[in-house]
C-alpha positions in Angstrom: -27.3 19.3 19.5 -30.3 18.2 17.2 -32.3 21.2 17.0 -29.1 23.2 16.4 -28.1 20.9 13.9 -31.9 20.9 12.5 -31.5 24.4 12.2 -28.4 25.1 10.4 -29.8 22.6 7.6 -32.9 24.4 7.3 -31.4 27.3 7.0 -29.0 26.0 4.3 -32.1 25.2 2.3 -31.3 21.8 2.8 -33.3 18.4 3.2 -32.2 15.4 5.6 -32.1 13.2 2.5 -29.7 15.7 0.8 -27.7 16.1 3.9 -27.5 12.1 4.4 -26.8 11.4 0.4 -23.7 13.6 0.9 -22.4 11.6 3.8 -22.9 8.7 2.4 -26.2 7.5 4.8 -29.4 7.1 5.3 -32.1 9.6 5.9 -32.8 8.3 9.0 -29.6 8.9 10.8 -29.7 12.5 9.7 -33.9 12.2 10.9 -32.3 10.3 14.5 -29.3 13.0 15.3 -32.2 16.0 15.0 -34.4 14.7 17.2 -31.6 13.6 19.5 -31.9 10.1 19.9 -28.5 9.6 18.5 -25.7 11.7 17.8 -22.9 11.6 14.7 -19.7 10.6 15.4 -16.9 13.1 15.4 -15.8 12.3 12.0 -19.8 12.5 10.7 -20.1 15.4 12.6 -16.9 17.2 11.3 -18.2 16.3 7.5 -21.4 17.2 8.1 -19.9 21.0 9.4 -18.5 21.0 6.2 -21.2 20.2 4.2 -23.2 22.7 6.0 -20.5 25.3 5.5 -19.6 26.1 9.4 -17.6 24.8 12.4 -18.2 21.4 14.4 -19.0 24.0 17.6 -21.9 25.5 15.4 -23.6 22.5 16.8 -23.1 23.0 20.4 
């Protein structure tokens, strides 16, 4: 799930830190689900589809 959600960012043009300011968190979490050590919780990851402009199974 990381490196898919890694790679929508990127190719959103955005940075972690702008991903993370519009959920309300730190860079870090954003930094923690790419890399997989954790993963967003289904409401995070539902906002963060949004924010990326596609669908919560984008990241699957």
């Amino acid at each position: 799930m990381g490196e898919k959600i890694k790679a929508i960012r990127k190719s959103r043009g955005m940075t972690q830190k702008e991903v993370a300011d519009a959920l309300g968190l730190d860079q870090s979490a954003v930094a923690l689900w790419e890399i997989g050590r954790t993963e967003p919780s289904t409401h995070n990851l539902r906002r963060l589809a949004d924010i990326l402009g596609c669908s919560p199974a984008d990241f699957f």
